[in-house]
N, C-alpha and C positions, 0 to 999 in steps of 0.2 A: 355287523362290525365285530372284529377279535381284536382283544386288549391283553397283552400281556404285561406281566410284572415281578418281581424277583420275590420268590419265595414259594410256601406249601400251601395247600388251601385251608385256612385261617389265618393269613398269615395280614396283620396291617393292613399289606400293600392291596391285596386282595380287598378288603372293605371298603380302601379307598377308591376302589374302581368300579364297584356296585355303588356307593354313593354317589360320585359323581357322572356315571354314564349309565346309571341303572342295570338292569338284568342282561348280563348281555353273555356270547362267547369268548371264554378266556383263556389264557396258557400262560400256565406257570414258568417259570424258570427259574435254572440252579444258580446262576451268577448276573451282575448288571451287567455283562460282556453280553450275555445270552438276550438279554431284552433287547437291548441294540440290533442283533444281530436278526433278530426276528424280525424287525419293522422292515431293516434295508432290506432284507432278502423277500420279502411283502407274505412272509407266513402272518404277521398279526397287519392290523390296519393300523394302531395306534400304539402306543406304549405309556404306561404310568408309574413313574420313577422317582422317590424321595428325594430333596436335596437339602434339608436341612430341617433340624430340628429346636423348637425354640429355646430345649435346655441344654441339648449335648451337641448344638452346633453344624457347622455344614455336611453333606458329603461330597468329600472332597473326591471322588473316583466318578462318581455320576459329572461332577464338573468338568474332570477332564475327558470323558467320552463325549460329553458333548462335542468339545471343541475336535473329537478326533474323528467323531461322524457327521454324514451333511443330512442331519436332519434339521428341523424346525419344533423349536416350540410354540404349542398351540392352545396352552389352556395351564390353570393351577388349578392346587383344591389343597385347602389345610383341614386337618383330619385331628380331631381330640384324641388321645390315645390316654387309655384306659387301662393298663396293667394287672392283670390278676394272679393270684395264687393258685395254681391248679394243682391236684393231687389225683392218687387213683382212688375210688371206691372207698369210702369207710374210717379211711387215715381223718386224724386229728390234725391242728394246726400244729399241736405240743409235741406230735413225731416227726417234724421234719426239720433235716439238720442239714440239706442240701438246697440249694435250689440253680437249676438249669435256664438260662434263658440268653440270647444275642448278644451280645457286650453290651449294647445302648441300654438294651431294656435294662439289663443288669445296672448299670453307672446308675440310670432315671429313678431304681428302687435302694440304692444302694443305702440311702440310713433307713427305711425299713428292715431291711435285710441285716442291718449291724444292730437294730433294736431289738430283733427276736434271735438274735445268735446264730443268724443261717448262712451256711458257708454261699458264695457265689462259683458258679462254674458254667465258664463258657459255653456255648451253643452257637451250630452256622446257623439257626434262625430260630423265631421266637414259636412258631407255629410247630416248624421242625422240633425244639425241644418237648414238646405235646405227644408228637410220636414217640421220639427215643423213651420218654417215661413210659409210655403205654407200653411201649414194646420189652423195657426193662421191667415193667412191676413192681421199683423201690416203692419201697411203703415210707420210707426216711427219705424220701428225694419230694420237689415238686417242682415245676415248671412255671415260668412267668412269660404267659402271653394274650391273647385274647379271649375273651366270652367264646368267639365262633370257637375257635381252637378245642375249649373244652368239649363243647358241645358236640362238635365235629367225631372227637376221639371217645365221646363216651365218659370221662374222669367229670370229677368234682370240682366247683371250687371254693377255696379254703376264705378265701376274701377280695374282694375287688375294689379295683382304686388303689391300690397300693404304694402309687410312683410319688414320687417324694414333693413334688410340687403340679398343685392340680393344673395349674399352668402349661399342659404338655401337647403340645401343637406340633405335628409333623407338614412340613410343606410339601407336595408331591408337584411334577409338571408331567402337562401331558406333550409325548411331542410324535409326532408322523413326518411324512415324506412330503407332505406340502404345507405350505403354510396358510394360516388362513385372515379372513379378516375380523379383526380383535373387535370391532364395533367403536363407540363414543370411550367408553369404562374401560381402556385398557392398560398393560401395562409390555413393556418391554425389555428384554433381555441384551446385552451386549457384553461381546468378550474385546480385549485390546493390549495389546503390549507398544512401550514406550523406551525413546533414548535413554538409557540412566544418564539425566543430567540433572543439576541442581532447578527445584523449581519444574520441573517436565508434570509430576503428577498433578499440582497446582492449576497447572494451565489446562489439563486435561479438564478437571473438575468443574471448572471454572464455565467452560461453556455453557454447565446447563445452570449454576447458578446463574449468568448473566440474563437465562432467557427463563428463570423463577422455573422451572424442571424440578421437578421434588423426583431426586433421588429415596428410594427406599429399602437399597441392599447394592453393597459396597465388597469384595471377596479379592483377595490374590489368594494366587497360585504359583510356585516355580514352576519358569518356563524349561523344560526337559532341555535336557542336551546343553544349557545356555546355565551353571551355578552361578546365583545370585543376580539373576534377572527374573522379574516376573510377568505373569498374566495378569490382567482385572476383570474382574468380571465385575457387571454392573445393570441393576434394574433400575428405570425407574418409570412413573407414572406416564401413560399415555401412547401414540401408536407411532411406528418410524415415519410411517406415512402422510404427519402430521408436518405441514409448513416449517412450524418452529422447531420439532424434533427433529427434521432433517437439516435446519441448517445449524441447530448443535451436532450432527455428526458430520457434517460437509467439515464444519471448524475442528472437531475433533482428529479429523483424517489430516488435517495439517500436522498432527502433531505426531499422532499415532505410527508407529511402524507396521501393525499389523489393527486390522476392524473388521469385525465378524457381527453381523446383527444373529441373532441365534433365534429369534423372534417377537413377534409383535401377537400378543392373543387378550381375551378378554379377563380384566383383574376378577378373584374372587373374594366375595363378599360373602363375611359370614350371616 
């Protein structure tokens, strides 16, 4: 099996993908357009893509390619992420006045970074900015990304754990060209847009309250081409396939303009 994922190798996404599919064949890539476009065209078998994080929030671009390609989600994995200070060779923590790393990573350290006076400066990826310092040689620059990262490139690191709240949990989903069956323990995904009328998203919501559905991630989105209409996207506990969750979407489709199951796969448990 090939797994691809958006970024360098050290890069999160990467870790996440040996953790939860173990040692396997993988392929990078430069953008989440490019991960998409791997599964459909069947260069990777799967794909493991972030969609939120539990301090800097969703990604909203992963949400909408979902809705733009006809794949399936087939699987999560939350991923503890771990922030380090890396540098090259020899440097002190007291010589660095810069530090490079993804926007996220950056916001995640951001009162470390205002604690020790170190300027923030963007990077396309957190692995990536590992390389650019290796390849630059600042001795006053450092990079904030993973242990692999360092290790990868050969640099130091200056201190780990750095991100400002140890609470830092990335959700990834896994999704391929088929779907699969979630088992007893799963959970499900669905996208939907609605009439803007008074009371429409109520009645929406409403069905899985009536059938005790534990919703457990609630998202809009604006629906393109349509200002000041939206998407929702919505998880909650268990599988489509299931009696009661089909006839909360049977009732949902009454309301709904648009209902997309995006999938049904097995929930993870840390």
């Amino acid at each position: 099996m090939k797994v691809a994922f958006q970024g360098e190798a050290g890069a999160y996404s990467e870790q996440a993908v040996f953790n939860y599919f173990g040692k396997l064949e993988i392929l990078p890539c430069e953008s989440f357009d490019d991960v998409f476009d791997a599964v459909i065209s069947a260069r990777c078998d799967l794909a493991l893509i972030p969609i939120e994080n539990s301090l800097a929030g969703s990604i909203h671009q992963n949400y909408d390619l979902l809705l733009q390609h006809n794949l399936h989600i087939v699987g999560e994995y939350f991923l503890r992420v771990q922030h380090c200070l890396i540098a090259m060779p020899g440097v002190k923590k007291r010589d660095i006045r810069k530090a490079i790393s993804h926007p996220q990573a950056l916001g995640q350290c951001a009162g470390y970074l205002r604690s020790h006076g170190i300027r923030a400066e963007q990077a396309y990826d957190t692995a990536g900015s590992v390389k650019m310092l290796k390849e630059s040689g600042a001795r006053n620059t450092a990079a904030i990304a993973s242990r692999r990262a360092a290790e990868l490139h050969g640099l130091q690191i200056l201190e780990e754990g750095i991100e400002d709240n140890a609470e830092n949990y990335t959700r990834f989903l896994a999704v391929g060209r088929e779907s699969v069956a979630p088992g007893e323990d799963a959970k499900t995904s669905i996208v939907f847009t609605l009439k803007n009328q008074p009371g429409s998203l109520f009645k929406a919501l409403s069905v899985f309250a009536l059938r005790d559905i534990d919703l457990t991630k609630i998202e809009s989105r604006p629906l393109q081409g349509k200002p000041w209409e939206y998407l929702f996207y919505i998880d909650f506990a268990g599988s489509a396939e299931d009696p009661i969750a089909q006839k909360a979407l049977d009732h949902l489709g009454e309301y709904a303009v648009m209902l997309r199951v995006l999938g049904s796969y097995p929930r993870f448990r840390n």
